[in-house]
C-alpha positions as CSV (number, residue, x, y, z in Angstrom):
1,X,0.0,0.0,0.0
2,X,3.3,2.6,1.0
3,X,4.7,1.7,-2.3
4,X,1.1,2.4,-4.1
5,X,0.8,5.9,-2.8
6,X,4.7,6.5,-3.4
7,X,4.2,5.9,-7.3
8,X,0.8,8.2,-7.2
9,X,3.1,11.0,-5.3
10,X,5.4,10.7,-7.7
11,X,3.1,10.7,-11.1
12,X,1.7,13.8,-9.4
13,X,5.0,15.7,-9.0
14,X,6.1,14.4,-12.6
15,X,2.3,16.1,-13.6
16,X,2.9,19.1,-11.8
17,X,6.4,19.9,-13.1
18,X,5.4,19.1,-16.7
19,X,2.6,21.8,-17.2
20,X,3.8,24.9,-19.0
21,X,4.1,28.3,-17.4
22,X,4.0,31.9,-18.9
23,X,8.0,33.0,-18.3
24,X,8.8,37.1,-18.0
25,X,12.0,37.5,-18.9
26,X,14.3,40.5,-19.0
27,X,17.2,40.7,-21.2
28,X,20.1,42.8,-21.1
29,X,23.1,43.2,-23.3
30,X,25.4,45.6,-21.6
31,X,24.1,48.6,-22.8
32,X,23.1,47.8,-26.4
33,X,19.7,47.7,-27.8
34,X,17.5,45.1,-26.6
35,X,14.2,45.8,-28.6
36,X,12.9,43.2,-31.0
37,X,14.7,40.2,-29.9
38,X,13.8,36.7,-31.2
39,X,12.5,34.4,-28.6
40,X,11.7,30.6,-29.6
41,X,11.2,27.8,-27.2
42,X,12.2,25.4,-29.6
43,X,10.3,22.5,-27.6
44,X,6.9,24.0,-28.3
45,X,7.7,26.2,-30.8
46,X,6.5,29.0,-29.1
47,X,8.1,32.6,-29.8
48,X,8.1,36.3,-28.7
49,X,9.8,39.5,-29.0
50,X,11.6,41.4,-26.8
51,X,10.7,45.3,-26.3
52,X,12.0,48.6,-25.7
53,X,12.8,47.6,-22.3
54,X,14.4,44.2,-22.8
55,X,11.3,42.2,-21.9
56,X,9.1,39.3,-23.2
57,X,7.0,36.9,-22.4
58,X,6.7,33.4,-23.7
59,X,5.0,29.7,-22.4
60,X,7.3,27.4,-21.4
61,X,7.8,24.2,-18.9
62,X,11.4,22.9,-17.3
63,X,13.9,21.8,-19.1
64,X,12.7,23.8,-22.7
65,X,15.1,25.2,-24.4
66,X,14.7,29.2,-25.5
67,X,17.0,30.3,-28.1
68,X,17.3,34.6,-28.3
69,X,18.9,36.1,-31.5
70,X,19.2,39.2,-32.8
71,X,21.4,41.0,-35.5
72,X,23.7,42.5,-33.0
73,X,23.6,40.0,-31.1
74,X,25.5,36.6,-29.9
75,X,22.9,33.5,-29.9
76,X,22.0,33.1,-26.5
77,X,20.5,29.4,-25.1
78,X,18.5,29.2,-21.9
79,X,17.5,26.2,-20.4
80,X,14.4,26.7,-18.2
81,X,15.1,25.2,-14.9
82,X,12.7,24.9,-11.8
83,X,13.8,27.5,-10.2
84,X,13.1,30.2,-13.3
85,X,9.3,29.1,-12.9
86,X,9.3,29.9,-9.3
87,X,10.6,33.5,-10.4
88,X,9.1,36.6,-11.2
89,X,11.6,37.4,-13.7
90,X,14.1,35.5,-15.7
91,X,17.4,37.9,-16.3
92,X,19.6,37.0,-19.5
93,X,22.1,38.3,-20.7
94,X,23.3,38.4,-23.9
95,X,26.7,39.5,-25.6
96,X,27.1,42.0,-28.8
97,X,28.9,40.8,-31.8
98,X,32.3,41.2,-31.7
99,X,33.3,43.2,-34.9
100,X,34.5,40.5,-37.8
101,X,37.7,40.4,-38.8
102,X,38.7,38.1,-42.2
103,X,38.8,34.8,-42.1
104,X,42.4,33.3,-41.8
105,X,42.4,30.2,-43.4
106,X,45.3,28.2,-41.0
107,X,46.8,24.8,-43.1
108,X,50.4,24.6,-41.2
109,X,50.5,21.2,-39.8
110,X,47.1,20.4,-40.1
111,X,48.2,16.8,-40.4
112,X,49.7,17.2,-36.9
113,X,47.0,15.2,-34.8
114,X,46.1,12.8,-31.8
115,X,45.7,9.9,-34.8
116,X,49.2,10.8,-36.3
117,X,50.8,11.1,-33.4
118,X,49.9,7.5,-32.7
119,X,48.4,8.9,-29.2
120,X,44.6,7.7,-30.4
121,X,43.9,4.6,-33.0
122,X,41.1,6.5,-34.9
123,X,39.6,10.3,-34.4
124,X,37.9,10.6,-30.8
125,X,33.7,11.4,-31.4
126,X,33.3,15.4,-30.7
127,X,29.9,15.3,-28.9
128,X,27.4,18.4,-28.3
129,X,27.1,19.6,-24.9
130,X,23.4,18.2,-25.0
131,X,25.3,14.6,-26.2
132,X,27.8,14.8,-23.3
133,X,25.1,15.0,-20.4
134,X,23.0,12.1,-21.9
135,X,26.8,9.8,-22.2
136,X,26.8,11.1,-18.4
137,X,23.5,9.8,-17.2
138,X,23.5,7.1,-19.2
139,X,26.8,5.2,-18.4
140,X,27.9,4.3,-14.7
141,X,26.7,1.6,-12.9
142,X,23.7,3.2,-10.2
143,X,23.1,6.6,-12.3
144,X,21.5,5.1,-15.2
145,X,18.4,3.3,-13.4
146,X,17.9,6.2,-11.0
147,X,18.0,8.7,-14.1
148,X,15.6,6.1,-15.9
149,X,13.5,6.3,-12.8
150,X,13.3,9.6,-12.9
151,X,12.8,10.5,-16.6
152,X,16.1,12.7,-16.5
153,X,17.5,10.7,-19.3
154,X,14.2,10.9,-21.6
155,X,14.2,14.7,-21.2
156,X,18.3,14.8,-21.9
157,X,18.2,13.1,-25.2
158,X,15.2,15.2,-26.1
159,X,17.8,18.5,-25.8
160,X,20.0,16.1,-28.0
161,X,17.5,16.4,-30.9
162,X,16.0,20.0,-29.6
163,X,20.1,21.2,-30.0
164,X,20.5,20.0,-33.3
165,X,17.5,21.6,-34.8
166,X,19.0,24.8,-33.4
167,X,22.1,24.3,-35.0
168,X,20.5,23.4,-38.1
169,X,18.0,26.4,-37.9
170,X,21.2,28.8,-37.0
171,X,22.9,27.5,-40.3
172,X,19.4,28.2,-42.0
173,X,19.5,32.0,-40.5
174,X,23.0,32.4,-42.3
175,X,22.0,31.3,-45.5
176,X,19.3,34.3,-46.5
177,X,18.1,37.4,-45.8
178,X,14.7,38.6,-44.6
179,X,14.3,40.1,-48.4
180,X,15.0,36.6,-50.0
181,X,12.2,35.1,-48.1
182,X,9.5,38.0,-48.5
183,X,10.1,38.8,-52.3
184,X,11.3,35.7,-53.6
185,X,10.0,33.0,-51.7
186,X,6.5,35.0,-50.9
187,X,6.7,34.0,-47.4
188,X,4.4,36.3,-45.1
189,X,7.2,38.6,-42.9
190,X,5.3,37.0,-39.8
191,X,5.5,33.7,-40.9
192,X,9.1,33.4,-42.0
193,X,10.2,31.8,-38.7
194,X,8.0,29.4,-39.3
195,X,8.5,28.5,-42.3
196,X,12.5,27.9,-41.5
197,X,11.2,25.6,-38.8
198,X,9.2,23.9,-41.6
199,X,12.1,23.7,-44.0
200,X,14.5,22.0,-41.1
201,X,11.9,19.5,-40.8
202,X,12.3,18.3,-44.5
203,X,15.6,15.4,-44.4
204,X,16.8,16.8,-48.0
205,X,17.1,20.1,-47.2
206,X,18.6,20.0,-43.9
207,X,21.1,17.5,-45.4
208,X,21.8,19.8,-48.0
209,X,22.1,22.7,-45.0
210,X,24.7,20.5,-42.8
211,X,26.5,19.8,-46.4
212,X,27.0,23.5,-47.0
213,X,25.8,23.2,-50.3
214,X,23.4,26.5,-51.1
215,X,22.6,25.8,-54.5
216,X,21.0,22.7,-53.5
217,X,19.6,24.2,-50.8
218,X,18.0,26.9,-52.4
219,X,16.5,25.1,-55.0
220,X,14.9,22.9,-52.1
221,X,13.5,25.7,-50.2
222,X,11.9,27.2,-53.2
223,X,9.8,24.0,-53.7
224,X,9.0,23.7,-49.9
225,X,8.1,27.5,-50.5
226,X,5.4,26.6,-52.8
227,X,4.0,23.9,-50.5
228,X,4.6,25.8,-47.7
229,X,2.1,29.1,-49.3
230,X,-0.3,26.3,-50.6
231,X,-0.7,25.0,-46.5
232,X,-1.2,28.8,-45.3
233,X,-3.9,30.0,-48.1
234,X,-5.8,26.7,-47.4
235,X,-6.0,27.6,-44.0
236,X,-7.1,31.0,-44.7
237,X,-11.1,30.8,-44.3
238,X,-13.6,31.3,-47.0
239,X,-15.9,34.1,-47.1
């Protein structure tokens, strides 16, 4: 009977801690402009804009991951932990864009490695910081039932795919301008986020995206530009 009530008490606290909250945030940035700030909680796919005074709201639960970027700005990742829900206000700050100098293109010894050097058999695997914290809870010998238990590991390996798609999406935000996707593409200006989070979706295009190959990549997106505009006007109700 003990261990019923245990498991109840502890769906009850994993209920509780999985409903979504409306986060204020405040962001500063030493100074600069903080107006018109892209927001995105890439785990619902909820967004918002900063304004005048740094500040936004936007729904979110613990553990989403918000992503801020701005043209001035360094990307900025926020992970909403319990504690920010408990808070009035959620403070980030971001950094401004250091001033870009030209790329220096370093070859000298680039055959100079771990592999060469016979200190490693093959390259070691580079993982994200999203990767490393599942290897943690995952490997061990007690840590990876308890993390089981708990639905930690679930949640980590969901940043895993969450931090990819920001990767990919932050590649996508290099690519084109706001102009390309307005007068070429036809994308509505408030819908253009969107759409990039549409296009990300599609395996082609974000392979062509991690490949670095734009010409491929924009013939892609125009086609998911036409079915994209033909999804939106027949959502558009009739008169």
């Amino acid at each position: 009977m003990k261990n019923s009530f245990l498991l109840i008490g502890l769906f009850v606290v994993q209920f509780l801690f999985s409903q979504e909250k409306t986060i204020h945030g405040k962001v500063t940035a030493d100074g600069n402009n903080v107006e018109g700030i892209n927001v995105v909680n890439l785990v619902n796919e909820k967004s918002a804009q900063t304004d005048a005074k740094g500040e936004f709201r936007i729904l979110a639960k613990e553990d989403d991951l918000l992503v801020l970027s701005a043209l001035s700005l360094e990307y900025k990742r926020k992970i909403i932990e319990a504690d920010d829900l408990k808070s009035e206000t959620v403070f980030i700050t971001m950094i401004p864009k250091a001033t870009q100098l030209d790329e220096v293109e370093i070859t000298k010894y680039n055959n100079i490695n771990a592999v060469s050097l016979s200190i490693l058999s093959k390259p070691a695997k580079v993982y994200t910081p999203a990767e490393r914290k599942v290897r943690t809870a995952t490997t061990g010998l007690l840590d990876p039932l308890l993390n089981f238990m708990s639905g930690r590991t679930k949640r980590l390996k969901q940043q895993v795919s969450v931090e990819k798609k920001e990767m990919l999406l932050e590649k996508v935000d290099n690519l084109y301008d706001d102009a390309f996707y307005t007068e070429t593409l036809k994308i509505h200006p408030d819908y253009i986020r969107a759409f990039k989070y549409f296009c990300i979706e599609d395996l082609k295009f974000a392979t062509a995206v991690r490949a670095k190959n734009k010409t491929l990549a924009t013939f892609l997106i125009n086609e998911l530009a036409v079915e994209y505009n033909k999804l939106q006007n027949s959502e558009v109700p009739k008169d």
